[in-house]
C-alpha positions in Angstrom: 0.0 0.0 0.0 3.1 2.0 1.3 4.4 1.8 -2.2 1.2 2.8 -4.4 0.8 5.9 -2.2 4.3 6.3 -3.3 3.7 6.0 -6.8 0.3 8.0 -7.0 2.5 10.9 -5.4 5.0 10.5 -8.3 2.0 10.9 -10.8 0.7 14.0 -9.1 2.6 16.1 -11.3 0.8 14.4 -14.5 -2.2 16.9 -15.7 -5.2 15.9 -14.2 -4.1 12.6 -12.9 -6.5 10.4 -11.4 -6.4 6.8 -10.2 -9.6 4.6 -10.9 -7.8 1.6 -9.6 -4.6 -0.3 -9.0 -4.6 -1.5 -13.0 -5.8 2.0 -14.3 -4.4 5.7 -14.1 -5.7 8.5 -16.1 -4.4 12.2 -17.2 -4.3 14.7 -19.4 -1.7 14.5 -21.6 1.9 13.2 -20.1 5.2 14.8 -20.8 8.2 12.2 -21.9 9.8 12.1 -18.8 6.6 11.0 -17.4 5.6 8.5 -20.2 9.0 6.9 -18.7 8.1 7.3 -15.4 4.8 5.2 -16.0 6.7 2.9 -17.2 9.1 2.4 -14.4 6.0 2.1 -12.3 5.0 -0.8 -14.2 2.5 0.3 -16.9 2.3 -1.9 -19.8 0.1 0.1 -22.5 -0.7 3.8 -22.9 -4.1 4.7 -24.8 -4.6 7.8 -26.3 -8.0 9.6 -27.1 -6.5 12.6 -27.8 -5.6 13.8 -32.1 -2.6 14.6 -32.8 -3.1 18.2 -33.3 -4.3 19.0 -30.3 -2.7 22.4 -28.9 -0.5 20.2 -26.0 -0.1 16.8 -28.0 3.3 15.4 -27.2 5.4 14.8 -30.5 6.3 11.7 -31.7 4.3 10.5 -28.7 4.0 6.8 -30.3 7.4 6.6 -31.1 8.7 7.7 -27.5 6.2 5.0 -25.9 7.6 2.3 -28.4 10.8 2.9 -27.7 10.2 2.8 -23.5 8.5 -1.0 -24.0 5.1 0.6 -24.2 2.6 -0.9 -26.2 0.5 2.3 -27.8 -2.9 2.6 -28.5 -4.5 5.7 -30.3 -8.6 6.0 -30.7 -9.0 9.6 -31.2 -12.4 10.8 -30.1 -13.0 14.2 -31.7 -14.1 17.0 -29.1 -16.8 18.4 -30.8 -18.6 15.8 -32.3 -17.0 12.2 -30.5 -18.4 8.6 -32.0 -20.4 6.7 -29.7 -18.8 3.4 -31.2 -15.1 4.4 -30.8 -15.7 5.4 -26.8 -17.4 2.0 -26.6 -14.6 -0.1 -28.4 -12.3 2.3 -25.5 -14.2 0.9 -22.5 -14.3 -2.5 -23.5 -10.6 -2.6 -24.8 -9.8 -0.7 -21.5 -12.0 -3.9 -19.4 -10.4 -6.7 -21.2 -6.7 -4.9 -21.1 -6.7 -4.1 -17.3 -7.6 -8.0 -16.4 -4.0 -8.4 -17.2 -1.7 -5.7 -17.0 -1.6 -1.9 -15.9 -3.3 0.8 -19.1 -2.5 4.5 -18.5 -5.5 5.9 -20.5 -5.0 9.6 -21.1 -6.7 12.7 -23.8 -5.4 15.9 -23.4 -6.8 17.5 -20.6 -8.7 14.1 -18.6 -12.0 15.8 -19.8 -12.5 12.8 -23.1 -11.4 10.1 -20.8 -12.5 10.9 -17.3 -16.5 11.3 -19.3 -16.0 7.4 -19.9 -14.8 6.7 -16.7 -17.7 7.9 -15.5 -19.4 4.8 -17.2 -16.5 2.4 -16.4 -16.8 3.2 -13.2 -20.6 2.4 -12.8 -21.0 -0.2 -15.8 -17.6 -2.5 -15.2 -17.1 -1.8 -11.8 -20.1 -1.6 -10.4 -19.9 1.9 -8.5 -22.8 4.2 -7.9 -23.8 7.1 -9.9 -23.2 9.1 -6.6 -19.7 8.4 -6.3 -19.2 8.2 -9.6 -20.0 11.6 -10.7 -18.4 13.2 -7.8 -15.4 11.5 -9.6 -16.1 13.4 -12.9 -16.9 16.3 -11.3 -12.9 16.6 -9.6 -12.1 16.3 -13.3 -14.5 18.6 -15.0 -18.3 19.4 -15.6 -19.4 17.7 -19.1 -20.4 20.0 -21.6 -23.7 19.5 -23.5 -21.8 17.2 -25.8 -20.4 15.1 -23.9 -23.1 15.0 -21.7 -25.1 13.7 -24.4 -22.6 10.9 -25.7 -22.4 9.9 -22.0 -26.3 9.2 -22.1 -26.1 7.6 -25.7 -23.5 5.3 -23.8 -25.6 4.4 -21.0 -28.6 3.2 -23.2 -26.2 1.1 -24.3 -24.6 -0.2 -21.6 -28.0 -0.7 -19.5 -29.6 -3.1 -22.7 -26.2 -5.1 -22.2 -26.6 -5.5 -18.7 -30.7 -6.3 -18.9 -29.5 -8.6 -21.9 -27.1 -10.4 -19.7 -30.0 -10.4 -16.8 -32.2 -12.3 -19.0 -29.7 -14.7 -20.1 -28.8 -15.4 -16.5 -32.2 -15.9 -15.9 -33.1 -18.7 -19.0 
């Protein structure tokens, strides 16, 4: 315990860090000397929902990962107008990767990434909607956008869960 308290103190310097649990960390986006540091720490895979051209995208962000042992992972969600599918294939990527190995999951700013969390937290995780929003709300306040993708997601996620109910059930 001594030593992830440790850790987590090392990631404080990370933009908008936040720890969802011991096989998943979030940020905005991480410098080089902290992609390194994340791997020192043990973290296996980096995901990326961030473009490229994003105002503080890290350079050659792919190669520097490669080149530390990190696998890399890039599903760009645009800001203004993000794919329902794309942050759906993100959560369930994120669910199976984390049963294995440690994913630092990071956008620019934690704003694209902590909105899903928001459903990882309730829908893979099983965490209320209380707890999980006060989560989202350390990060930031959804816009009306994101908001709305976040719903789309739930309708989503609730028919797979009734749909696995009913199975159980038969």
């Amino acid at each position: 315990m001594q030593q992830q308290d440790t850790m987590q103190e090392q990631f404080n310097t990370i933009l908008a860090f936040m720890p969802v649990h011991e096989h998943l960390y979030t940020s905005g986006q991480p410098t080089a000397e902290q992609l390194n540091l994340i791997k020192e720490n043990g973290f296996s895979t980096i995901i990326n929902l961030a473009l490229t051209d994003a105002s503080n995208h890290l350079p050659f962000e792919d190669r520097i990962c490669l080149e530390l042992g990190l696998d890399y992972i890039q599903i760009p969600l645009l800001w203004d107008c993000p794919n329902s599918s794309a942050a759906l294939l993100v959560l369930d990527l994120v669910d199976h990767l984390v049963r294995e190995q440690q994913v630092w999951l990071h956008c620019a700013k934690n704003f694209r990434v902590s909105s899903l969390m928001y459903l990882y937290r309730q829908y893979y995780m099983g965490m209320n909607i209380a707890e999980a929003d006060a989560l989202l709300q350390q990060i930031w306040q959804p816009n009306e956008t994101w908001t709305g993708l976040m719903h789309a997601l739930q309708l989503q996620l609730q028919a797979r869960q009734s749909t696995k109910e009913i199975e159980q059930l038969s």
